[in-house]
C-alpha positions as CSV (number, residue, x, y, z in Angstrom):
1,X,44.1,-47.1,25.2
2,X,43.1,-50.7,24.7
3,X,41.5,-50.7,21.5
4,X,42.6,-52.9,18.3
5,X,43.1,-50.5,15.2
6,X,41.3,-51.9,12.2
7,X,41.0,-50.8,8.4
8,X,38.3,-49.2,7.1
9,X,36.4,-52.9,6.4
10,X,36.5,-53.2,10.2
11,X,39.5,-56.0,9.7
12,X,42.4,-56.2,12.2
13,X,46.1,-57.4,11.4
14,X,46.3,-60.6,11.6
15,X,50.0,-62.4,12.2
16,X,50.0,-63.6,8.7
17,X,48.8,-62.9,6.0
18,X,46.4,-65.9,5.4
19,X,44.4,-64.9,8.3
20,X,44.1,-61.7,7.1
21,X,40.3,-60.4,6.8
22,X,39.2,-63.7,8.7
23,X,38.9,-61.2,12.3
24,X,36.1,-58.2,12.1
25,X,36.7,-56.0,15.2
26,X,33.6,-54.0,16.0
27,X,32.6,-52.0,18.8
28,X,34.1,-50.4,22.0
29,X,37.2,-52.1,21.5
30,X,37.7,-51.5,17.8
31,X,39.7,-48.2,17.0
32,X,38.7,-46.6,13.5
33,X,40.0,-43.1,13.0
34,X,37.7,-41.1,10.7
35,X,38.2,-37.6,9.3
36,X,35.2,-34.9,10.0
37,X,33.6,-33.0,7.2
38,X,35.3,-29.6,9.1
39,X,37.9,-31.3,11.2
40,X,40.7,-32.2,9.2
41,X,42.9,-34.3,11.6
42,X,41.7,-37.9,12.1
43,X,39.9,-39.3,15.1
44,X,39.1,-42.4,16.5
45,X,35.4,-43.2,16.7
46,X,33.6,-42.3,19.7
47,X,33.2,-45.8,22.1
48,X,29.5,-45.5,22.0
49,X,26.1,-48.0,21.5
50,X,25.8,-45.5,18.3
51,X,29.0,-46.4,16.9
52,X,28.9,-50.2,17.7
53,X,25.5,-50.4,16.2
54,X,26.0,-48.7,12.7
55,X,29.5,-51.2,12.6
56,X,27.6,-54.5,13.7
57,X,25.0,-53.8,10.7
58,X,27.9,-53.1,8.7
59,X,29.7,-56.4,9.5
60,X,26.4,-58.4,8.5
61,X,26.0,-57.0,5.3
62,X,29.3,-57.4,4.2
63,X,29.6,-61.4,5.7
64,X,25.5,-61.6,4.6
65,X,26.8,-60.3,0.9
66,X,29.9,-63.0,1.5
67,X,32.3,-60.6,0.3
68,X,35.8,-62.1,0.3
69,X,37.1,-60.1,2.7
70,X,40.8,-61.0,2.7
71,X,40.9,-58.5,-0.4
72,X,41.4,-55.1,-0.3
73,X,39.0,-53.7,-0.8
74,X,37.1,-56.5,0.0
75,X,35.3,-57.9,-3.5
76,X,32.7,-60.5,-4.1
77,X,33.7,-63.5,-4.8
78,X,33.4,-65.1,-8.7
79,X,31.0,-67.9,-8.3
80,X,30.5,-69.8,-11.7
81,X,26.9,-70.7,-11.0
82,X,24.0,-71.5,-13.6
83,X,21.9,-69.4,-11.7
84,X,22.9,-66.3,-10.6
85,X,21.1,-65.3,-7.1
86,X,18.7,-62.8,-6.7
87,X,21.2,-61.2,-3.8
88,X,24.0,-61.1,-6.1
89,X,22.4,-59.5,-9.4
90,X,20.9,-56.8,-7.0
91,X,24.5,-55.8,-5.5
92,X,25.8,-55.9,-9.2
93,X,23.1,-53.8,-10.7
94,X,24.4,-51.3,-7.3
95,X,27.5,-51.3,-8.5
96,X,29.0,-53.1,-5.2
97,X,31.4,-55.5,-6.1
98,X,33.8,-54.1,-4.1
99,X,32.8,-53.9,-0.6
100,X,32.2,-50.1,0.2
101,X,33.9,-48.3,3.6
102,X,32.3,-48.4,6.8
103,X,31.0,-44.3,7.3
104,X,29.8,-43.5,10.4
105,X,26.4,-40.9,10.3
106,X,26.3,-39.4,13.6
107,X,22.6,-38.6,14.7
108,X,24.0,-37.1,17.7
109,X,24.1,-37.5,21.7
110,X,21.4,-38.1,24.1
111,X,22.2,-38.3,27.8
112,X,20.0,-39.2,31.3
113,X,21.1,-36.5,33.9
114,X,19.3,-37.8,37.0
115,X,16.1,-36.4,38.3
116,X,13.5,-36.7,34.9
117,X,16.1,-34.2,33.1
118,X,18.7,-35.0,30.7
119,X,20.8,-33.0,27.3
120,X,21.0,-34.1,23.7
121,X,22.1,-33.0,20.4
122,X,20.3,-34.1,17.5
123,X,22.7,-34.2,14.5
124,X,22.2,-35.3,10.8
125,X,26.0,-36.2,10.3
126,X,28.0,-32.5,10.9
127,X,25.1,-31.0,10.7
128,X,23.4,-30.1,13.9
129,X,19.6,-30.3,14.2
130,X,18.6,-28.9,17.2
131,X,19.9,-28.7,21.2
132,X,17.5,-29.5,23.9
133,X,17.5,-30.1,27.8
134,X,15.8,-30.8,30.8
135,X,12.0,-32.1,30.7
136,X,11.8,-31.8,26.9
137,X,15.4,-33.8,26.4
138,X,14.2,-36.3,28.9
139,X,11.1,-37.3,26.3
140,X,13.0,-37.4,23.7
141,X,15.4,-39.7,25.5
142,X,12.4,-41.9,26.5
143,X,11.8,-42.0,23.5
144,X,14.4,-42.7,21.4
145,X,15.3,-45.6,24.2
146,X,12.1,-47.4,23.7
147,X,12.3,-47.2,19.8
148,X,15.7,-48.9,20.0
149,X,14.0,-52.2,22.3
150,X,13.8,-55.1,19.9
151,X,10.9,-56.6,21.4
152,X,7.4,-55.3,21.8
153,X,7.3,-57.0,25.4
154,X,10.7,-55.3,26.6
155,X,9.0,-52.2,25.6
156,X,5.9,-52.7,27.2
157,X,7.8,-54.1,30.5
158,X,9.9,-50.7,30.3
159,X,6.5,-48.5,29.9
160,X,5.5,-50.4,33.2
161,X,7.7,-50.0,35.2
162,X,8.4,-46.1,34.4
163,X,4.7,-45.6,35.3
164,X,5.3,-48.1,38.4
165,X,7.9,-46.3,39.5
166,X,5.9,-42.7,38.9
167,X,2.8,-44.1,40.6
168,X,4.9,-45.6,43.7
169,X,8.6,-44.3,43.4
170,X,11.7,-46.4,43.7
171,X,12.0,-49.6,45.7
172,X,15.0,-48.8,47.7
173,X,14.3,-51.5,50.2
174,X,17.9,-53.5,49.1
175,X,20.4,-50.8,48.9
């Protein structure tokens, strides 16, 4: 409940149809229902950091490409310039003048249990990988969480203060 349904483009309705395609609804809030390759009946989008990452990259290339997105689909604009840019010859010679659907590729579940444990499921799309848990899960979590800092100082803080928290165990001091 809660969520704002949106098109395939990641577009909500608008109240008229001049604002149409000037709102992108991303994330936990937006509601996309997608078909399965062996599930026939639609389903909305899981609300997860997975989801709202692969629609967030989505939404910049297609306001980065300045597709007009108040078409359906949306199509890039015709722009009567002397000298066509770089950008745009490369998403002609792609063959993306219309904007393509946002597809979601899930990779799968990863999950902290408590207590250096945790579960995942490593998935290529439908097509599961492999099934792990406890100690070996828990790496691969570490892992995968450090991979996804931005910054080589957040991941150096976060290696710190695991082995910090190893070496000397939690502060609990202000519970």
């Amino acid at each position: 409940g809660g969520r704002i349904n949106v098109d395939r483009w990641l577009r909500c309705p608008t109240p008229t149809p001049e604002s149409f395609g000037s709102i992108l609804v991303l994330g936990d809030v937006a509601c996309l229902e997608a078909d399965g390759k062996y599930d026939p009946e639609k389903r909305p989008l899981p609300q997860t950091a997975q989801v709202a990452g692969q629609q967030g990259a989505f939404a910049a290339r297609m306001l980065n490409r300045r597709y007009d997105l108040r078409q359906t689909p949306p199509v890039l604009p015709n722009i009567q310039d002397d000298e066509p840019s770089l950008l745009r010859s490369w998403i002609l010679a792609r063959g993306l003048e219309k904007a393509p659907e946002f597809n979601f590729l899930n990779l799968g579940y990863l999950a902290y249990v408590g207590g250096g444990e945790a579960l995942n499921q490593v998935k290529l799309g439908d097509v599961p990988i492999f099934n792990y848990s406890g100690k070996v899960a828990f790496a691969l979590w570490r892992t995968v969480y450090l991979a996804k800092q931005a910054a080589t100082r957040n991941q150096a803080l976060i290696v710190f203060d695991w082995l910090r928290t190893e070496l000397f165990g939690r502060d609990i001091t202000r519970l």
